[in-house]
C-alpha positions in Angstrom: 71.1 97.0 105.3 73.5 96.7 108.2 71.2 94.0 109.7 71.4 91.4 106.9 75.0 92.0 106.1 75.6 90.9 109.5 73.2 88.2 109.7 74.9 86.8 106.6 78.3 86.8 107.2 77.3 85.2 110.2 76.0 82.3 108.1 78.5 81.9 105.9 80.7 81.5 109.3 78.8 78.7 110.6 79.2 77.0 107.6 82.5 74.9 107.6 82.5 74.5 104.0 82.6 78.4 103.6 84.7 79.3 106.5 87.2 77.1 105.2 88.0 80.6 102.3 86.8 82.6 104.6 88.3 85.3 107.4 86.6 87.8 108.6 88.2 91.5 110.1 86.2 93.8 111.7 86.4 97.5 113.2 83.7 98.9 115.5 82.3 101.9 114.6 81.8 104.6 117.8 77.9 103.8 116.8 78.5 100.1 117.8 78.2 98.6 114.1 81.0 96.0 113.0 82.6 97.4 109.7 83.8 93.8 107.7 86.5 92.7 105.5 86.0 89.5 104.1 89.0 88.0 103.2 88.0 85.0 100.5 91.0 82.8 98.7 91.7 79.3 99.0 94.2 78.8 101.7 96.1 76.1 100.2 97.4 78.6 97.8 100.2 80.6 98.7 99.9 84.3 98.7 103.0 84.3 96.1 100.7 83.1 93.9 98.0 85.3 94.0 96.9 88.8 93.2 95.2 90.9 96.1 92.2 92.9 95.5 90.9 95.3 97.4 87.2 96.6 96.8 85.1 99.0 99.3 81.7 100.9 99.4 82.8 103.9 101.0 79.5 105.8 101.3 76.3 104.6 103.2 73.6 106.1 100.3 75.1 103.8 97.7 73.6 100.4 98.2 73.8 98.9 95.3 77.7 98.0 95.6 77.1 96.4 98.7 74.5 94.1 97.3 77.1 93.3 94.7 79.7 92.9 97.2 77.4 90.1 99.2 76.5 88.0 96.2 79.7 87.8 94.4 81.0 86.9 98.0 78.2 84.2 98.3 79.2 83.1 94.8 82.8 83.0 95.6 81.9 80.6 98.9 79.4 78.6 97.6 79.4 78.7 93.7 76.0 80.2 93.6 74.7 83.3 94.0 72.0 84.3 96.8 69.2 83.2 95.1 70.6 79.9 95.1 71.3 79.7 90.7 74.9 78.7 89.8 77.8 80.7 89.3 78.4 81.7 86.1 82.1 81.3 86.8 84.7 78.9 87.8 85.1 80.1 91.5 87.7 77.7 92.3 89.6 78.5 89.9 89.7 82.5 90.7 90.2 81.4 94.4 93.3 80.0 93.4 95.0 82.9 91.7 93.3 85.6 94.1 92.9 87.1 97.8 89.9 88.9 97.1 88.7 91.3 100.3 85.5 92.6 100.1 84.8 95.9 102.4 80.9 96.0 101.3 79.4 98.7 103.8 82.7 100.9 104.9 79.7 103.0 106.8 76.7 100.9 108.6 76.3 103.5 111.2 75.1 106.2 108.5 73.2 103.4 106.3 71.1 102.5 109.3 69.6 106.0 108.9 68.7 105.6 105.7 65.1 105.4 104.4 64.9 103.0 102.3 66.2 99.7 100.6 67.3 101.2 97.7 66.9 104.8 95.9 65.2 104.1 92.7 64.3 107.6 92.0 60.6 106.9 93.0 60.2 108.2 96.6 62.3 110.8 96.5 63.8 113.9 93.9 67.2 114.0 93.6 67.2 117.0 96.4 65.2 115.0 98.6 67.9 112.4 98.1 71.1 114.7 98.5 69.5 115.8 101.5 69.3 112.9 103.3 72.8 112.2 101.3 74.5 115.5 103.1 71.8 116.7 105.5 69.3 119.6 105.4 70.4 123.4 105.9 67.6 125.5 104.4 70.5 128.2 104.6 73.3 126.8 102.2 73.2 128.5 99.2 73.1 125.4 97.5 69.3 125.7 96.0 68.6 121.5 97.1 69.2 122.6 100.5 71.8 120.2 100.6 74.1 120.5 103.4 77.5 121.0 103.4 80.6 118.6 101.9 83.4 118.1 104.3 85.9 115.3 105.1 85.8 116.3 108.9 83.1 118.6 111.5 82.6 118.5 114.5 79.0 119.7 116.6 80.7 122.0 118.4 81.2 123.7 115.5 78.5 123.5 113.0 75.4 121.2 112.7 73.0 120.6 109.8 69.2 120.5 111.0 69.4 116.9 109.8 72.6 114.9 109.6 73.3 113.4 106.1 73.7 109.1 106.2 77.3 109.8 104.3 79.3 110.7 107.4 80.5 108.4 109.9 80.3 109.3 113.7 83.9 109.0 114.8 83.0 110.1 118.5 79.9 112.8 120.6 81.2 115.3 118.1 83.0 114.6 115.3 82.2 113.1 112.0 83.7 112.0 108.7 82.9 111.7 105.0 84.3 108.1 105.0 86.6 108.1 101.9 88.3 111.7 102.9 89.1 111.2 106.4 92.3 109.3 107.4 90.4 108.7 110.7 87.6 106.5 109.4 86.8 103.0 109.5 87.1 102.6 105.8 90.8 104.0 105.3 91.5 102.1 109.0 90.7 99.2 108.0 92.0 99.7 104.4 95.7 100.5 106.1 95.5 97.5 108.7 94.7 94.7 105.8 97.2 96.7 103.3 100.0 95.9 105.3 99.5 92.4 106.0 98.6 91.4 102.0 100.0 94.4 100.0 97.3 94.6 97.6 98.0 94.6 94.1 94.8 96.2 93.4 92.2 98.5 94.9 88.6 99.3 93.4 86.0 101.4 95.0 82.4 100.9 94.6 80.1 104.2 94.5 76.8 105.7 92.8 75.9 109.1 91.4 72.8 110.7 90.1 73.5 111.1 86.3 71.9 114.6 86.0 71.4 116.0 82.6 73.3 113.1 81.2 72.5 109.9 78.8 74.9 107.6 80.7 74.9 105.7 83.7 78.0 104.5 84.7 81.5 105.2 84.1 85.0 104.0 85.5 87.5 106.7 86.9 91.3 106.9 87.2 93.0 107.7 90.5 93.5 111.3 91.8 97.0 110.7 91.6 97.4 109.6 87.8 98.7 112.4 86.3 101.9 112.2 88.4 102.3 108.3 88.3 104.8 106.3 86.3 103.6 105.7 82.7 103.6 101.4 83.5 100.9 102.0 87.0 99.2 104.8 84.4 98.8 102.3 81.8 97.4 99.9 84.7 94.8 101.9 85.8 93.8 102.9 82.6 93.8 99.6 80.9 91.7 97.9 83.8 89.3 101.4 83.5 89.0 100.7 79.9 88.3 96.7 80.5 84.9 98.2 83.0 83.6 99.8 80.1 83.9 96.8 77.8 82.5 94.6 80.4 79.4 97.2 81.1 78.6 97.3 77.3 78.8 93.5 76.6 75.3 93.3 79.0 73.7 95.8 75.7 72.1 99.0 76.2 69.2 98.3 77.8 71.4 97.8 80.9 74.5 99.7 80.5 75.3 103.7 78.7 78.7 103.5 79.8 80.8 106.7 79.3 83.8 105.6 76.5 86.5 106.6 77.6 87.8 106.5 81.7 87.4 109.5 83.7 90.6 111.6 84.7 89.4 111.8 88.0 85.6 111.9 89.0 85.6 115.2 91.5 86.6 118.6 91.4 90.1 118.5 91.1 90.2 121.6 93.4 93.1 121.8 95.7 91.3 121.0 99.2 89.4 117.5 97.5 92.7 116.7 96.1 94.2 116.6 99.2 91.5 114.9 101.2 92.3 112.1 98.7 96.0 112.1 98.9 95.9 112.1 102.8 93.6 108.8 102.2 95.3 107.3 99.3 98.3 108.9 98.3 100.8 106.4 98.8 98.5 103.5 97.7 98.2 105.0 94.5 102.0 105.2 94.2 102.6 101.9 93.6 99.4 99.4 93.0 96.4 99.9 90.9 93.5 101.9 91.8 90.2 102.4 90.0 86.9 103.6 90.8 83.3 102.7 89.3 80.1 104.9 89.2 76.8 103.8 89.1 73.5 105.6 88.6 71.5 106.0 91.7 68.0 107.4 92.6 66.8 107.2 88.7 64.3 105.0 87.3 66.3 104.7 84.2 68.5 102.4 86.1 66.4 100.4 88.4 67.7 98.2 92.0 68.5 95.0 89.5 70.7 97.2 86.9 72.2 99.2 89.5 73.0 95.9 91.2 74.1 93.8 87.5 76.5 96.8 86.7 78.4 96.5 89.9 78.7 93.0 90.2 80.0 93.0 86.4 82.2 95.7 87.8 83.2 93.4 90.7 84.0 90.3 88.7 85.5 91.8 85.5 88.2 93.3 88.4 88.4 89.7 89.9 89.2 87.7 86.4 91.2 90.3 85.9 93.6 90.2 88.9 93.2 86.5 87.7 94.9 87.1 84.5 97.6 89.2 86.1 98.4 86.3 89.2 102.3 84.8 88.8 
């Protein structure tokens, strides 16, 4: 939650021998809740030297990418993870040959509302969870009663009978779907850090249901692949493929990994394409861009393999910005 996110980075502030990798950037959502980057590299390392990776948790229902985010961070600082056992990796090392900047909750305002910890699939059915997801309108035709999806409304306008956690307030009125509005905190702060690192990389972090299917997590290409240059094509996809490889070492009691990367994970209708191009567009053009998706609100994939398959996510994208460094 919003609380202990803050709570922690504070620590890890106070603590000169963390602070000494560690910068932290904030935005202030209208609701009053700091939205962080954490910036983590060693700093006696020149950025010529280094890869940059981006990673985010765009939407405030997904929680399990920002528990990743945290411990991989606390890992990165400290070399161990939050409940104190040792990294499995050589941190310093990766320090060395990365900038890795962690946006783990891109929306605090809308996780704030949410009910619980976690969604395990045992409190709520999945339309109980997509309406706290998008809100409640007994009216939509959708037969949850799942509100609508939009990258921008405004109360004047419309108004669900309950709001839904994914959108961000932006002002009294207006609200955004956090990874389709240009005017959010996510793609704000995304824009502000872009320009003084240039990533090399960007990964997003995100959960979905799984519905009538035997997997439970998959890796997806950008929205603008089919258009992109066959050497940043062959980027995405090899870095999609290495998820998948990464998600099936930990055996299938953890991970049903679709095999092959998805194309792109939404509708590719024309009004979600171009919320994404108005968000993304001219990242994708030029630096690496991949998304995960994790299985949420199911018991088949309980809090600790929700959490295991992002983190693996997390680090397979770190060692592998590693491997790519000058």
């Amino acid at each position: 939650m919003p609380h202990q996110v803050r709570q922690q980075v504070a620590r890890w502030q106070a603590d000169p021998a963390c602070a000494r990798y560690l910068q932290v950037e904030t935005l202030q959502q209208y609701t009053g809740e700091p939205v962080f980057a954490l910036v983590i590299t060693d700093p006696q390392v020149p950025r010529t030297a280094k890869q940059v990776l981006w990673c985010c948790v765009p939407h405030a229902h997904e929680p399990a990418g920002t528990a990743a985010c945290m411990d991989v961070a606390h890992q990165l600082l400290t070399g161990t993870d939050l409940r104190g056992r040792p990294a499995a990796r050589d941190v310093a090392a990766l320090l060395r040959r990365v900038v890795v900047i962690l946006n783990p909750d891109a929306n605090p305002g809308g996780r704030c509302w949410a009910p619980v910890l976690w969604w395990d699939g045992s409190r709520y059915t999945n339309d109980e969870f997509w309406q706290w997801m998008r809100g409640v309108d007994p009216e939509t035709a959708d037969a949850s009663g799942m509100w609508l999806r939009l990258a921008r409304w405004s109360l004047r306008e419309r108004s669900p009978l309950r709001r839904g956690i994914v959108y961000e307030q932006l002002n009294e009125h207006e609200f955004v779907e956090p990874n389709r509005d240009p005017g959010s905190s996510l793609v704000r702060l995304f824009r502000r850090l872009d320009a003084r690192y240039r990533f090399d990389r960007s990964l997003h972090l995100h959960q979905t249901e799984f519905v009538g299917s035997d997997r439970n997590c998959f890796s997806g290409l950008p929205v603008r692949y089919p258009e992109l240059p066959p050497p940043l094509q062959e980027r995405n996809r090899s870095w999609a493929e290495a998820l998948i490889r990464a998600w099936t070492a930990l055996g299938p009691e953890v991970a049903a990994p679709a095999p092959e990367p998805r194309g792109f994970s939404y509708p590719r209708d024309p009004q979600t394409v171009a919320w994404f191009t108005a968000c993304w567009g001219e990242a994708q053009g030029r630096m690496a861009d991949v998304l995960v998706e994790v299985q949420n609100n199911s018991p088949r994939t309980p809090p600790e393999h929700q959490l295991l398959l992002e983190s693996t996510a997390l680090w397979c994208s770190i060692e592998g910005a590693a491997a790519d460094a000058p």
